[in-house]
C-alpha positions as CSV (number, residue, x, y, z in Angstrom):
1,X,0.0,0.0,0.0
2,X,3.1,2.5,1.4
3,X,4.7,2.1,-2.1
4,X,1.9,2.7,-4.3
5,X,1.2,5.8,-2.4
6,X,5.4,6.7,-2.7
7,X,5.1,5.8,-6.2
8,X,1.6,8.6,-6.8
9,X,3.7,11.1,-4.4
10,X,6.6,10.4,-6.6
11,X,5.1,10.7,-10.0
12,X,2.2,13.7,-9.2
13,X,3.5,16.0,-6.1
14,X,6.5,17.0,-8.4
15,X,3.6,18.4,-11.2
16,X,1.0,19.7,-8.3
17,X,4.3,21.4,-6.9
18,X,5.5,23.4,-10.4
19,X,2.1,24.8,-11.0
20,X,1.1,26.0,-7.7
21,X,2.2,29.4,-8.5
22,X,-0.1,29.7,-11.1
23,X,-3.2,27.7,-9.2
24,X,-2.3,29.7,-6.4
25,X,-2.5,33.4,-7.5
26,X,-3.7,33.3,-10.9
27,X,-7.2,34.0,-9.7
28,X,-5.9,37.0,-7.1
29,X,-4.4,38.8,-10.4
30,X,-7.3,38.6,-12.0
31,X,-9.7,39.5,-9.1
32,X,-7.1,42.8,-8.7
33,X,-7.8,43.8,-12.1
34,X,-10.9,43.2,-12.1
35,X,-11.9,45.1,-9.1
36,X,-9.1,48.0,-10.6
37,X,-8.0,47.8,-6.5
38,X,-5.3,46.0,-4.2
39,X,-7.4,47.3,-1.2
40,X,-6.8,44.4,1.2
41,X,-4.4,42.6,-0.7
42,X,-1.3,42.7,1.4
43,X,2.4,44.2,-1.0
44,X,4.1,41.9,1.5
45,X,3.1,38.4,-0.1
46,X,4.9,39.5,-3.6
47,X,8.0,40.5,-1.7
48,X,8.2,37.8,0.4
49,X,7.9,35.0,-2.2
50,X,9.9,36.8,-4.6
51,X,12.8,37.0,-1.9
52,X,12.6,33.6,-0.5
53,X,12.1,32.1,-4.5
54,X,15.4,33.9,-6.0
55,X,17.2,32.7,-2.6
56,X,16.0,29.4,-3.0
57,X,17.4,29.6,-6.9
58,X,20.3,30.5,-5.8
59,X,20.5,27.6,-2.7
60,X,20.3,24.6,-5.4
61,X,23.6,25.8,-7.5
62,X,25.1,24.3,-3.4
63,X,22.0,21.8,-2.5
64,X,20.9,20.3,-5.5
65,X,17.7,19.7,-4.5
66,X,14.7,18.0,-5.9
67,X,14.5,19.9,-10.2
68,X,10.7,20.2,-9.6
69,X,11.0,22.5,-6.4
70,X,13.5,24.7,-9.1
71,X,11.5,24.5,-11.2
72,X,8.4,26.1,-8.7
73,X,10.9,29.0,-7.7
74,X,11.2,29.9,-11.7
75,X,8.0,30.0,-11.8
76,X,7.1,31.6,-8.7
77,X,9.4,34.6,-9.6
78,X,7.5,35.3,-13.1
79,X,4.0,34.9,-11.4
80,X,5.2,37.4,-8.3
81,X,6.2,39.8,-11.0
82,X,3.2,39.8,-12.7
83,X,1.1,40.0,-9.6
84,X,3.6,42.7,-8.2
85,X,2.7,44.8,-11.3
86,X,-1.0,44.2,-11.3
87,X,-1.2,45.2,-7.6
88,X,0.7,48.2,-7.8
89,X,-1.3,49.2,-11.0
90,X,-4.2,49.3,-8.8
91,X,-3.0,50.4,-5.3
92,X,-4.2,53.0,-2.9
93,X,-1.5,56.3,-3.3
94,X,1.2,55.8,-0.4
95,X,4.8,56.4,0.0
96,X,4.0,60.0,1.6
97,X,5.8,61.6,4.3
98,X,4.4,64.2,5.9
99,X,2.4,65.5,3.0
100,X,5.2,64.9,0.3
101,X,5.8,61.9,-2.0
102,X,9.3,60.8,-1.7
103,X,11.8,59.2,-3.7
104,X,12.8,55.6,-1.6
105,X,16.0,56.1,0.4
106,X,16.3,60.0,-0.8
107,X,17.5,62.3,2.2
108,X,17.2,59.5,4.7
109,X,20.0,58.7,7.2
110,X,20.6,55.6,9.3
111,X,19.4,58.1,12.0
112,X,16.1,58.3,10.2
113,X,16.3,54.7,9.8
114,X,16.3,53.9,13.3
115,X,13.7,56.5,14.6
116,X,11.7,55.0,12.7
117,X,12.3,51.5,13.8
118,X,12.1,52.1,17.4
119,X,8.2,54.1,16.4
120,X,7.1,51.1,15.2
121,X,7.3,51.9,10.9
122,X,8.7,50.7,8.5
123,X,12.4,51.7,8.3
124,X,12.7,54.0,5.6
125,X,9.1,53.5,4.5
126,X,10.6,50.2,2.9
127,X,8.0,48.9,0.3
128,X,5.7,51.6,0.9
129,X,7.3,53.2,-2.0
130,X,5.0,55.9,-4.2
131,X,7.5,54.9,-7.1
132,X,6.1,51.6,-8.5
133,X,9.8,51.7,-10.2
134,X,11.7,51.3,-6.9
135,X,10.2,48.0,-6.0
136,X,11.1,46.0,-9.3
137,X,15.0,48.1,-8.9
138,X,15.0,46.6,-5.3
139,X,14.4,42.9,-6.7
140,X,16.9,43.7,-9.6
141,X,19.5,44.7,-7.2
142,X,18.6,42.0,-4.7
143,X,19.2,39.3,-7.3
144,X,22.0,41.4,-9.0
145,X,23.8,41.1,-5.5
146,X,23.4,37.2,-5.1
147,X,24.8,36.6,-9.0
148,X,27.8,38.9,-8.6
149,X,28.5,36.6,-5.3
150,X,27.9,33.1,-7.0
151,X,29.6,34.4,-9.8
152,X,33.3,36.6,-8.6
153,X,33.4,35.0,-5.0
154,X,33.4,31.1,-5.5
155,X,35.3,31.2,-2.1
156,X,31.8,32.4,-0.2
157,X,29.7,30.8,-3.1
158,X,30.8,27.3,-2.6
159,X,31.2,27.3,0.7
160,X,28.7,25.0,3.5
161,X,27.9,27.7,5.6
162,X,26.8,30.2,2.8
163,X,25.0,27.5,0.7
164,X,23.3,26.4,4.2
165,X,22.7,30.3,4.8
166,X,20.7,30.8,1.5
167,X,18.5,27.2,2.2
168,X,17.5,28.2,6.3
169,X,16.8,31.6,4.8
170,X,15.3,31.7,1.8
171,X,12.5,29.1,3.1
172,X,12.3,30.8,6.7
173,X,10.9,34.4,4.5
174,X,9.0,32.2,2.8
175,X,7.2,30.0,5.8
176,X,6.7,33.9,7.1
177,X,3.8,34.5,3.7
178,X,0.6,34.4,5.7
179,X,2.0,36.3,8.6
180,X,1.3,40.0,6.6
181,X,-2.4,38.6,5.4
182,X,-3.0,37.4,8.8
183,X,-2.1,40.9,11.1
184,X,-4.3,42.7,8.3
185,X,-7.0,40.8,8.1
186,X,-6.5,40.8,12.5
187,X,-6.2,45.1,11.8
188,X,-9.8,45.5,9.3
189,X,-11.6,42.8,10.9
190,X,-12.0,41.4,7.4
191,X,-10.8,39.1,4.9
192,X,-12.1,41.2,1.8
193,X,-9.8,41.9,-0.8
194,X,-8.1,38.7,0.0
195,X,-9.4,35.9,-2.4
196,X,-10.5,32.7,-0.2
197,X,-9.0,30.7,-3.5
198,X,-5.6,31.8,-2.7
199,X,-5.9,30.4,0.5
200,X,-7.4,26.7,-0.3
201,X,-4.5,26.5,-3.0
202,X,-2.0,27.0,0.0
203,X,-3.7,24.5,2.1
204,X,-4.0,22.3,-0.4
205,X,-0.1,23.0,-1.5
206,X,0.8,22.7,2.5
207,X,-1.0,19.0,2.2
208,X,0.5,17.8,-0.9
209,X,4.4,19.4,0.2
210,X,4.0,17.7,3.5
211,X,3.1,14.3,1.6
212,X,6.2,15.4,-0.9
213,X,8.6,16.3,1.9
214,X,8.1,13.4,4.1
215,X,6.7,10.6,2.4
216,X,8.9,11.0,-1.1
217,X,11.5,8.7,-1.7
218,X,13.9,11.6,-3.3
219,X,15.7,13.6,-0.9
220,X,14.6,16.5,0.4
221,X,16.7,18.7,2.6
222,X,15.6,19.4,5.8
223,X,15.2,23.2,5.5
224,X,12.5,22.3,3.3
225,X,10.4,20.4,6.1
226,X,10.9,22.5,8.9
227,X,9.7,26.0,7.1
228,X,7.2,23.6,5.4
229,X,5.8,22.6,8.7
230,X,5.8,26.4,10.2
231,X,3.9,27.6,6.8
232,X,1.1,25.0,6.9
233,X,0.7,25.9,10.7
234,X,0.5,29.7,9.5
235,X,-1.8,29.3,6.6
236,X,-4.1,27.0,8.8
237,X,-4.7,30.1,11.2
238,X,-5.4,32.3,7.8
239,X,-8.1,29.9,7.2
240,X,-9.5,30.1,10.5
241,X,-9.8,33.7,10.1
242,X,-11.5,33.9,6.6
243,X,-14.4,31.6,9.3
244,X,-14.1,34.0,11.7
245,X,-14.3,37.2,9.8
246,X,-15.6,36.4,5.9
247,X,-15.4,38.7,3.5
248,X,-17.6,41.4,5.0
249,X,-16.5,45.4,5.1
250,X,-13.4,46.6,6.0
251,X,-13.4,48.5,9.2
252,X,-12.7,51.8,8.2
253,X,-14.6,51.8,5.1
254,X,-13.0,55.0,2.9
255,X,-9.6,54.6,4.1
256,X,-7.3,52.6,1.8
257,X,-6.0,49.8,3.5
258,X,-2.5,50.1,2.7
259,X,-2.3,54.1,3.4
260,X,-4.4,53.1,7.2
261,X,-1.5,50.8,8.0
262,X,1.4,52.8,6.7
263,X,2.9,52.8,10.1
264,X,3.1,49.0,10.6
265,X,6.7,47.4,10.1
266,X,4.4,44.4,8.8
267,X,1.2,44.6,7.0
């Protein structure tokens, strides 16, 4: 019984796996531009699997790991793009500072940097940019960084610890996703603007990488399992909310969601 069930693990996580990305989020993309609004939609889910997916792109040039879960993280990265773009097409103005739009980074000073930090906002009002330009330049240069290091300094590149660094890392941003959905649906009392598909594709995807992770018989590193186990906890709590609250109005109707919670370092 155990090995037909290895051998459907084997043969159909692997495909399930690769086109999560666009099961997952195809039908938020189109629900953004169909409402023309990201109102409720939190910026942080694009950042954070774009992050954790070029990490973890980066992590199998030391690892190795399973083709399929490269595979996903190609594909993750050209779905977050997309759905990067569609949400900032359609998102509540933000990025101002005390009644002025500012360029990210522009006159700021690690002083600045830490007042804010220690007043509970976002360090230089990072990704609460007005420029929808500075968040694809931040991904450019965040990858940009990683190549020149694989590329000019095998010494670090090929080394344990840094190959181990990029595996624990990548996957810990990315076991973090529902946490930013979670506190602002917790903040609006409300799941609206956050579609309920998205969330039965990630329990659904928690179920069958669980299976993957621990039931496979190819080899799948332990970084993998442990993130894997925090994220299904995580997205479990999501769906507990979308019970608790549904999709019913936001709770301060007329204020964009992502200009109410501006402050927040998360959210």
């Amino acid at each position: 019984m155990f090995g037909w069930l290895t051998f459907i693990i084997d043969y159909f996580a692997p495909l399930f796996l690769i086109l999560s990305p666009i099961t997952s989020y195809a039908d938020q993309i189109a629900s953004i531009h169909r409402r023309k609004t990201s109102e409720g939609f939190s910026l942080d889910i694009p950042l954070i699997m774009l992050l954790a997916s070029i990490l973890k792109v980066f992590y199998w040039f030391g690892a190795y790991y399973d083709t399929s879960l490269l595979v996903q993280a190609y594909l993750m990265i050209v779905v977050q793009l997309v759905l990067l773009k569609v949400a900032l097409d359609n998102k509540a103005p933000i990025g101002v500072r005390d009644g002025v739009a500012h360029t990210p980074f522009h006159e700021y000073t690690a002083e600045d940097g830490l007042k804010d930090l220690l007043a509970g906002r976002r360090p230089f009002d990072f990704w609460r940019w007005s420029s929808s330009k500075a968040y694809f330049s931040f991904i450019g240069y965040f990858a940009s960084g990683l190549a020149v290091i694989h590329v000019f300094l095998p010494f670090i590149s090929g080394s344990p610890a840094y190959i181990a660094l990029l595996g624990y890392l990548g996957l810990a941003i990315e076991a973090l996703l529902p946490i930013p959905q979670i506190l602002k649906n917790h903040q609006a009392r409300s799941c609206k603007g956050f579609r309920l598909s998205v969330i039965i594709n990630w329990l659904a995807g928690d179920t069958m990488k669980m299976s993957y992770f621990f039931l496979s018989s190819k080899v799948v590193p332990w970084p993998f399992r442990l993130c894997g186990i925090f994220q299904a906890c995580c997205d479990s709590y999501l769906g507990l909310q979308f019970y608790m609250y549904g999709e019913g109005s936001i709770s301060a109707p007329g204020i964009p969601m992502e200009s109410s919670e501006k402050s927040g370092i998360i959210g």
